[in-house]
C-alpha positions in Angstrom: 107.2 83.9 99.0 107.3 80.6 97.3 107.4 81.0 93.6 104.9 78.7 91.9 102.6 79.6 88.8 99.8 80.7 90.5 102.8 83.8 92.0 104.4 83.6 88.3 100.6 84.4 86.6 100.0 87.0 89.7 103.0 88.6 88.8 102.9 89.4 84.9 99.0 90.0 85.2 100.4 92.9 87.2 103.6 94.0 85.2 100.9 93.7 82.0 99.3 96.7 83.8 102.5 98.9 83.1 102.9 97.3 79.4 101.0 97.6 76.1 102.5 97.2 72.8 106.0 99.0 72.1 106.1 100.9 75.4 106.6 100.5 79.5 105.5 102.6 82.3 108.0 102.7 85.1 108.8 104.2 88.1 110.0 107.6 88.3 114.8 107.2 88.6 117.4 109.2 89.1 118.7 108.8 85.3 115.3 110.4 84.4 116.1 114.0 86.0 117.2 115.3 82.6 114.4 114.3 81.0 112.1 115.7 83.6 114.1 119.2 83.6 113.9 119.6 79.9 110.1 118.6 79.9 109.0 121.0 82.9 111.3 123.9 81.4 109.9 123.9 77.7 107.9 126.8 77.7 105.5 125.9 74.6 103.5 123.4 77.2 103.6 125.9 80.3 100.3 126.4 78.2 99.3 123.0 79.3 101.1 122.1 82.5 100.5 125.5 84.3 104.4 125.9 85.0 104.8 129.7 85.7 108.9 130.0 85.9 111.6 127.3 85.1 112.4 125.1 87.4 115.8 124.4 89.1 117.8 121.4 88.3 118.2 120.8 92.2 114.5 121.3 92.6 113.7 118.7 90.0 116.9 116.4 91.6 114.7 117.1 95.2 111.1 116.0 93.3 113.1 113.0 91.8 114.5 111.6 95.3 111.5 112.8 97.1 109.1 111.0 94.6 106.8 107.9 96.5 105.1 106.9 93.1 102.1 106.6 96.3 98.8 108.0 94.7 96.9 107.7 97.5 99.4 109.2 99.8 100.6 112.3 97.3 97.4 112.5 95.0 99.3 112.2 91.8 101.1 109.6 90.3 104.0 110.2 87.5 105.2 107.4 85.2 108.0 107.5 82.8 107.0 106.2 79.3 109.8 104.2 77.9 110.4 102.2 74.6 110.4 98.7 75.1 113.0 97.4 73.0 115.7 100.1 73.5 114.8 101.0 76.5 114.5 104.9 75.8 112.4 107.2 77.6 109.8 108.8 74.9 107.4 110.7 77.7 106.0 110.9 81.1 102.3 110.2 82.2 100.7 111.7 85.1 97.6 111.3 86.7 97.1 113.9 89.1 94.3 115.7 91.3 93.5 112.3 92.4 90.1 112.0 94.4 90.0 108.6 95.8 86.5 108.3 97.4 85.3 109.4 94.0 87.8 107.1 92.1 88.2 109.5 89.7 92.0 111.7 88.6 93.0 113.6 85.7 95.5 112.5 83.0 98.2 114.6 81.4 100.8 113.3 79.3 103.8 114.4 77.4 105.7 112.7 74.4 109.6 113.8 73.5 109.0 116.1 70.4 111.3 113.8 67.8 109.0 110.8 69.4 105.2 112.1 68.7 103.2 110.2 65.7 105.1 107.0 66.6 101.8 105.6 68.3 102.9 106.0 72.0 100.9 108.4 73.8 98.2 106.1 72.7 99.8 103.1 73.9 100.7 104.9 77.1 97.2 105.8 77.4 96.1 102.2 77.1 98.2 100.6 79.7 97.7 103.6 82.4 94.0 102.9 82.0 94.1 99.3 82.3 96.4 100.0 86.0 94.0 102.8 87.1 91.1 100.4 86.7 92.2 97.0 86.9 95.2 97.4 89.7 94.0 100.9 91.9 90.3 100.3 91.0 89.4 104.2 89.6 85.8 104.7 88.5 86.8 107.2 85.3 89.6 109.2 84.3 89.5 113.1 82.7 91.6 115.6 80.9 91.2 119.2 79.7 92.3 119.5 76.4 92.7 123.2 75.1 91.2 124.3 72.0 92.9 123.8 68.8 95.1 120.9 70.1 94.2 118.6 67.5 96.6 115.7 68.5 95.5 115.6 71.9 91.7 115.9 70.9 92.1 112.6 68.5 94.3 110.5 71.0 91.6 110.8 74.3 88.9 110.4 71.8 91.0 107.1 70.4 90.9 105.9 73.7 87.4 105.9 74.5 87.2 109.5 76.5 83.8 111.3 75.6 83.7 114.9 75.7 81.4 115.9 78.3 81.9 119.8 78.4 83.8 122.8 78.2 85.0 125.1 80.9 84.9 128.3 78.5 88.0 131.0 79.2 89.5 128.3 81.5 93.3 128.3 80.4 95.4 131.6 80.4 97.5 131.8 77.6 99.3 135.2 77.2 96.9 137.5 77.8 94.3 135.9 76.4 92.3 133.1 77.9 91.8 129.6 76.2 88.3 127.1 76.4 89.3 123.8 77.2 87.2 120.6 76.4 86.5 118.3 78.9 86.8 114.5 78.2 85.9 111.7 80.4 86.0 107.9 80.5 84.1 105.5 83.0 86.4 102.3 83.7 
């Protein structure tokens, strides 16, 4: 492809996607399987994440190599939040249970603990809506937030996501069962 600045304009509308303020989305790499293992094997957001039992290093080593970053193919797409100036990974974004004819997938996202109140989960939030709408063409997004988690609550609500419901006794926490609020935002 010849580069010329019709290809050069093409090009960072479409990185801009993956970018907003102080952080980057990026594809899923082998130097994030630490990450990923100490994320999926903190038991304070099995709450959240529906994890059961830790997971191996090799089967998170098999995810990473495995991993297409193809919504359409897989039905969930993962992104690695990073810091744009250092470089650091802060968090991972997912969407997931990705309906296509609807054009419509969930959200979940998690920040490193010494990271949160530093303003990106929000961020993060803003540039995977701008790529779900603008680049794959989604119709709205959703998340279930459980009861009493403030900090997610505010950030969805930040971003533009009405609540639209609750699904009452819908988490299992224990042996007790949580109501999660539903939010939702048309693109």
């Amino acid at each position: 492809m010849e580069i010329n600045s019709k290809n050069v304009q093409k090009l960072s509308l479409m990185t801009s996607f993956l970018k907003y303020g102080n952080v980057r989305l990026r594809a899923v790499e082998p130097a994030d399987i630490d990450f990923i293992e100490k994320c999926e094997n903190a038991t304070e957001l099995w709450e959240v994440s529906g994890a059961t039992a830790p997971l191996s290093r090799r089967i998170v080593e098999e995810y990473v190599e495995g991993y297409s970053a193809d919504i359409f193919r897989d039905g969930q797409l993962r992104l690695m939040i990073a810091d744009v100036a250092s470089g650091r990974t802060v968090g991972i974004i997912d969407l997931f249970d990705f309906a296509p004819f609807e054009g419509r997938a969930a959200v979940g996202i998690i920040i490193d603990a010494d990271c949160r109140r530093s303003g990106y989960a929000s961020q993060a939030l803003s540039a995977l809506i701008a790529y779900a709408r603008d680049y794959i063409g989604m119709h709205q997004l959703y998340a279930h937030v459980p009861e009493g988690n403030e900090a997610s609550r505010a950030l969805f609500e930040k971003a533009g996501f009405t609540e639209t419901g609750q699904l009452k006794d819908w988490q299992k926490v224990g042996r007790e069962y949580r109501t999660v609020t539903v939010f939702q935002k048309l693109l």
